[in-house]
C-alpha positions in Angstrom: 76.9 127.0 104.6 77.1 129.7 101.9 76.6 133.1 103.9 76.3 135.3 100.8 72.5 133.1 100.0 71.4 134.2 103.4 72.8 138.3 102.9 70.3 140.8 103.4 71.0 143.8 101.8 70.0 146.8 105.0 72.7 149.0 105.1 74.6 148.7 108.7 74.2 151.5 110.9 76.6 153.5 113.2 75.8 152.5 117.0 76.4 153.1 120.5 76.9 151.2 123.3 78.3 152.1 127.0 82.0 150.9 126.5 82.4 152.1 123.3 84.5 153.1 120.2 81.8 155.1 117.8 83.8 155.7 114.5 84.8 153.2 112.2 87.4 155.5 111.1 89.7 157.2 113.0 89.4 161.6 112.8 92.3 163.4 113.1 90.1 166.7 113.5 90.7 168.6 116.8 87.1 169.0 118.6 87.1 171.1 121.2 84.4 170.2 124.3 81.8 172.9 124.9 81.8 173.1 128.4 84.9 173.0 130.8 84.3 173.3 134.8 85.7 171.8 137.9 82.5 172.4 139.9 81.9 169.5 142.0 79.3 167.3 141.9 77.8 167.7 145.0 78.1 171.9 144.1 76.2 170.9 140.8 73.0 169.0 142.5 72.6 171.5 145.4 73.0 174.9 143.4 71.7 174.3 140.9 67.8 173.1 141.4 66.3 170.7 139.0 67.7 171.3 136.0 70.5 169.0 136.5 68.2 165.9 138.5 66.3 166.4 135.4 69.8 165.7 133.1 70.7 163.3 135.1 67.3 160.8 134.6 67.5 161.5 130.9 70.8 160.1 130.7 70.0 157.6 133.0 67.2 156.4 131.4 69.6 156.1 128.2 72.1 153.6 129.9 70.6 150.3 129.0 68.0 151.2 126.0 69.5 149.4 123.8 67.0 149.7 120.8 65.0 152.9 121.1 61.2 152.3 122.2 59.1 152.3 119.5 61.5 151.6 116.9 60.1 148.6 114.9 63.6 148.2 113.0 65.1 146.4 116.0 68.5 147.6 115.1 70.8 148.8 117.7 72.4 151.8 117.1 75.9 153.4 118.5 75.7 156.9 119.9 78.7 159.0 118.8 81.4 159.7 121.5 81.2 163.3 123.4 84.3 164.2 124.6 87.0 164.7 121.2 89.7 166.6 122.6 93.2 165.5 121.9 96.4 164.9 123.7 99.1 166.4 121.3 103.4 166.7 122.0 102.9 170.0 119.5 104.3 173.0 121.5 101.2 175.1 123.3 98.9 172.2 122.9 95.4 172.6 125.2 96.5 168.8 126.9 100.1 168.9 126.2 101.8 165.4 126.9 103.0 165.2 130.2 104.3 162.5 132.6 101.4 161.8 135.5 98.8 164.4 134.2 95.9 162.4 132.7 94.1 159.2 134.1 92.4 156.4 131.9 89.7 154.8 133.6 88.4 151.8 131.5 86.4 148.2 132.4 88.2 145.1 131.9 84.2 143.8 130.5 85.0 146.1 127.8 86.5 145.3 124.2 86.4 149.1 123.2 88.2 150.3 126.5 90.6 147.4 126.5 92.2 148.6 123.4 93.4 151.8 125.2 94.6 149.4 127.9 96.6 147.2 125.4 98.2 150.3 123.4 99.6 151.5 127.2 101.1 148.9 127.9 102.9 148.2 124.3 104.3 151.9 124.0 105.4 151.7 127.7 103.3 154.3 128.9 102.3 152.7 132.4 104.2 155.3 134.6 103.1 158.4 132.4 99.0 157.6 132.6 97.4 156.0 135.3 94.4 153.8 135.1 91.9 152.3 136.9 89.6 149.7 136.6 85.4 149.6 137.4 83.7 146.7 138.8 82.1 144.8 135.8 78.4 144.8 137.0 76.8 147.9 135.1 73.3 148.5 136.4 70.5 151.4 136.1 73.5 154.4 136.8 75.8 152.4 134.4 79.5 151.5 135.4 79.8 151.6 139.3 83.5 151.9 140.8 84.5 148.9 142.8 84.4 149.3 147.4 87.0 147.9 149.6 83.8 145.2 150.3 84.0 144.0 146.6 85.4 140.3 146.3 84.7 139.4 143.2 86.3 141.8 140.6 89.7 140.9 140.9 92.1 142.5 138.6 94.7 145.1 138.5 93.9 148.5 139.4 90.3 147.7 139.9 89.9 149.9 143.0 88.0 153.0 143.9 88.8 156.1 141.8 92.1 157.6 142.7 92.2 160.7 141.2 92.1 163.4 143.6 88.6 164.9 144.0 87.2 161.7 142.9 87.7 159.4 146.1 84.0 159.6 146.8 82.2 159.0 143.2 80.5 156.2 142.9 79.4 156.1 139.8 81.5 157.0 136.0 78.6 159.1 135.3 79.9 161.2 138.6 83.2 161.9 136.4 80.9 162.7 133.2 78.7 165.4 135.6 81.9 167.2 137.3 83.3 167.6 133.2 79.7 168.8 132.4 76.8 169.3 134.8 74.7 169.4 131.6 75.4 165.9 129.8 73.0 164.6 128.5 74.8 161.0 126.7 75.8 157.8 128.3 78.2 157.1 130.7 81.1 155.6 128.6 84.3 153.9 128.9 87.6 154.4 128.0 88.0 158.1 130.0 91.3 159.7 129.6 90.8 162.6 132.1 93.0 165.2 132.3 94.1 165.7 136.8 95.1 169.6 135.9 91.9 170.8 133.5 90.0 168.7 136.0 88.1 167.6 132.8 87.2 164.7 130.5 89.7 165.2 127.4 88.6 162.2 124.9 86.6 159.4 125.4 86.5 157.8 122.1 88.7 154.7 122.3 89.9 154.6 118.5 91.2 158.4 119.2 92.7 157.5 122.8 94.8 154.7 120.7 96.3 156.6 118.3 97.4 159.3 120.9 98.5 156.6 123.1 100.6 155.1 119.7 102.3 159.2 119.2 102.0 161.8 120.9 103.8 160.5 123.9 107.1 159.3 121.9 109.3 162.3 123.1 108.9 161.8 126.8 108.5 157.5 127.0 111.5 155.2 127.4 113.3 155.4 123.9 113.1 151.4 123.5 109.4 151.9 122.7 109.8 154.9 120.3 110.1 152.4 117.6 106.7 150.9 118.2 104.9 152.5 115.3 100.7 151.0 115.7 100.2 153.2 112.8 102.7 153.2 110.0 102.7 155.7 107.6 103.4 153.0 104.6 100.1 151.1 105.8 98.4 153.7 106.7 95.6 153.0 103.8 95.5 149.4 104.7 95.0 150.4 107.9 92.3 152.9 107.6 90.5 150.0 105.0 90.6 147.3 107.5 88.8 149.6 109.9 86.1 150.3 108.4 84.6 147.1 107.7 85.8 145.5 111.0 84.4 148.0 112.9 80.8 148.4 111.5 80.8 143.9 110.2 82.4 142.8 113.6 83.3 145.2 116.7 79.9 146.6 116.1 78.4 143.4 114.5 78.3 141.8 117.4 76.2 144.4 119.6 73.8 144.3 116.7 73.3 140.6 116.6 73.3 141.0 120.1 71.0 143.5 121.1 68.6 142.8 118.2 64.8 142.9 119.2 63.2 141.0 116.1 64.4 138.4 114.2 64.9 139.7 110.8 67.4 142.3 112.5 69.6 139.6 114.1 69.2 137.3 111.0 70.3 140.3 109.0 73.3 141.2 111.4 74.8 137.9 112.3 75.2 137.0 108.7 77.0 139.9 108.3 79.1 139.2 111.0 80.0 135.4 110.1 80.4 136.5 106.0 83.4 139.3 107.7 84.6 136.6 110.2 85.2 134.3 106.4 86.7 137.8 104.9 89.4 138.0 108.4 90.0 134.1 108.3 91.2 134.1 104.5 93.4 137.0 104.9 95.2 135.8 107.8 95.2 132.5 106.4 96.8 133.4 103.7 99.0 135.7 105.1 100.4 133.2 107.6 103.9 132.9 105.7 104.4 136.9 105.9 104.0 136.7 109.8 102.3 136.2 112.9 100.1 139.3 113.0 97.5 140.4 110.5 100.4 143.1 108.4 102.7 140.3 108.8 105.9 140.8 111.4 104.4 144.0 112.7 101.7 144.8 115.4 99.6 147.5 114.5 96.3 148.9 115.3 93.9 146.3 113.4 95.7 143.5 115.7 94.3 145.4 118.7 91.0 146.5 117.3 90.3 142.7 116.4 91.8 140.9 119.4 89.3 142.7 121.5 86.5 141.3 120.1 87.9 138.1 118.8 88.8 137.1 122.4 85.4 137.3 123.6 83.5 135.3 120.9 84.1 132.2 122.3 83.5 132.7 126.1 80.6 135.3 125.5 79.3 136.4 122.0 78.6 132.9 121.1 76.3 131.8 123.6 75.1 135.3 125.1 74.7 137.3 121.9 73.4 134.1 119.8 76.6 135.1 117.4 76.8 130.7 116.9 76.7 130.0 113.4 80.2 128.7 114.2 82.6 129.8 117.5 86.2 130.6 117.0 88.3 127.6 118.1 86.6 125.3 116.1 85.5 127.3 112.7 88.4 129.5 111.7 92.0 127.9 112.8 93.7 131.4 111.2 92.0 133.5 113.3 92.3 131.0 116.5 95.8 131.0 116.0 96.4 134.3 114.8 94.4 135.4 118.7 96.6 132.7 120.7 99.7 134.5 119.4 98.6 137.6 120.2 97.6 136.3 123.8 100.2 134.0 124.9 103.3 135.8 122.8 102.7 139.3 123.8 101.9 140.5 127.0 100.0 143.7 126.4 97.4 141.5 125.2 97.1 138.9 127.9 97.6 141.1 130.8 94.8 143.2 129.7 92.2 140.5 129.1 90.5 140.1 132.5 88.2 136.7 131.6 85.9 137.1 135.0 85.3 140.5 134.0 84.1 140.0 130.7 81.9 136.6 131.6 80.1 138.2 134.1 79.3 142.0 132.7 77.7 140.8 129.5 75.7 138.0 131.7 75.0 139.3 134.9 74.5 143.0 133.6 72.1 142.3 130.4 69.1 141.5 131.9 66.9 142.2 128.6 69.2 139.4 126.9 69.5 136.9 130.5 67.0 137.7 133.3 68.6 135.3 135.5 71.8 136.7 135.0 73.0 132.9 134.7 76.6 132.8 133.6 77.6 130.3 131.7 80.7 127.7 132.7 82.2 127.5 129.5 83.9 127.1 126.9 86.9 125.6 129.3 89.3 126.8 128.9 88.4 130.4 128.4 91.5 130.3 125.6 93.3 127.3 124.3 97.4 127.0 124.9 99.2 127.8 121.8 99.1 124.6 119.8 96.6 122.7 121.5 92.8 122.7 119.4 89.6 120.9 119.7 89.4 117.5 118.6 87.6 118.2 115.2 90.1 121.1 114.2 92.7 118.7 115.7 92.4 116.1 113.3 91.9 118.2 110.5 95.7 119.9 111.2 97.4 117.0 112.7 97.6 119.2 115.6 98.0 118.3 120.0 94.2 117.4 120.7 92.3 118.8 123.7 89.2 116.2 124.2 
């Protein structure tokens, strides 16, 4: 099928969704949050009448409008991230880096916080910031934190919030009020909150990844110094592969997905299946140089693709209609390139949470599935490393799974 004969030519637009990563390229500007408070959330709704109930529905009725009503478009948009602050090792910093200070909380359902996840664990920074997990179902109050009665969102660290202060929210949102009693965007994960500030210091997930990739290298475990996610001779390459994987398929995705006429999905999925052809040739013909997409190095694009590349088969294909072709059987450079990542390096595997992922998009999207039906397949949820599906099989001469 020749992609480029079905193009439209709409311009993409910048969108938001409630796990989320809103910049297709990364800032290094310092933004400094406009309101900083440790007044409690239960302080907030008692003193101060109904100003705040009034916040509160307005970003609650924000939480799953997807495509704003009345907009004939269709297009689903991403809402830039809030909270820009900046962890920095610079002497006198606002959020210097410290050992046990700040707290990530993230969903394993979601691509954008999952990068955060994966750049902990490959610069070694699991005793330096803590994380927890939410439970995957996100309904009208968005992500919900996970009870001692919860059996069915296993994974690690998915508990109750343990930050101090915290034990009783219910609710992300709850973190979002006690940061700013007047927030008035979604609920969002990744949050790297700061346990001293008692505040939300970033919650853009490109921004979290570079900090996590720097400005902890003076205090970590000198091994993982040399772990560079963002090299300053690839920085351009970098910076260029960003931009088009972000908007054509991290975002690409969401707007086939969450599409509410045909001509926008039509016009987005092509889109995404004429960048998924760009990603396959490069690492196809890269495959000599190395493993990963800059050759022997992982850097941030391996992150920032895996994410969404490992939940096209088991989700985006079936749930967000994104099934022109699906991964393991239509591009062998990028199935391979994703195995690698998953079975060779355990940042990558560790992090991916399959249950988590198959049952948010299904159970939580209601506008998309009503009966919040989830899907069986594809089994497995990933292929071993050098095993493929019988068509692909025979094509490569490769082990055949029937």
């Amino acid at each position: 099928m020749n992609l480029l004969l079905c193009r439209s030519k709409l311009a993409s637009s910048r969108i938001s969704l409630l796990c989320k990563g809103s910049s297709s390229h990364f800032s290094t500007k310092r933004v400094t949050s406009s309101f900083n408070t440790t007044t409690t959330t239960q302080q907030i709704f008692i003193n101060s009448g109904n100003r705040e109930f009034q916040t509160a529905a307005m970003a609650e009725s924000k939480i799953t409008e997807w495509v704003p009503k009345g907009d004939k478009t269709g297009e689903f948009r991403r809402q830039q991230s809030s909270f820009r602050n900046f962890i920095s090792k610079e002497k006198g910093a606002q959020f210097p880096a410290e050992k046990g200070r700040y707290h990530l909380y993230v969903s394993y359902a979601c691509p954008w916080a999952t990068r955060t996840l994966i750049a902990r664990k490959l610069k070694g920074l699991e005793d330096i910031v803590s994380f927890s997990a939410v439970h995957w179902y996100m309904g009208p109050k968005g992500w919900r934190f996970p009870t001692p009665e919860d059996t069915d969102a296993a994974g690690e660290n998915v508990t109750p919030s343990p930050v101090q202060g915290h034990e009783k929210y219910t609710h992300i949102r709850e973190v979002y009020f006690q940061a700013n009693p007047h927030y008035e965007g979604r609920f969002t994960v990744p949050v790297l909150y700061d346990k001293i500030q008692k505040t939300i210091v970033n919650n853009e997930s490109s921004e979290i990844l570079r900090m996590f990739g720097t400005e902890f290298d003076d205090i970590i475990d000198p091994r993982y110094r040399d772990i560079d996610l963002y090299p300053a001779a690839l920085r351009k390459e970098i910076d260029e592969a960003h931009a088009w994987q972000y908007d054509l398929i991290n975002n690409g995705v969401y707007k086939a997905g969450f599409a509410t006429t045909q001509e926008a999905y039509e016009r987005n999925v092509v889109k995404l299946f004429e960048a998924l052809d760009r990603a396959e040739a490069h690492l196809r013909d890269g495959e000599a140089e190395g493993p990963f997409w800059f050759g022997e190095r992982i850097t941030e694009v391996d992150i920032r693709l895996f994410v969404t590349i490992i939940r096209f088969d088991p989700v985006y294909v079936q749930h967000f209609k994104c099934n022109i072709r699906d991964i393991r059987s239509g591009y062998p450079a990028i199935h391979h390139w994703m195995r690698r990542l998953y079975w060779s390096v355990p940042a990558f595997k560790d992090t991916t949470n399959f249950l988590h992922i198959k049952n948010h998009y299904t159970r939580s999207h209601t506008n998309i599935n009503p009966l919040s039906i989830t899907p069986l397949g594809p089994v497995p949820d990933i292929l071993p490393l050098g095993d493929e599906v019988a068509a692909v099989g025979a094509a490569l001469g490769a082990k055949v799974r029937v």
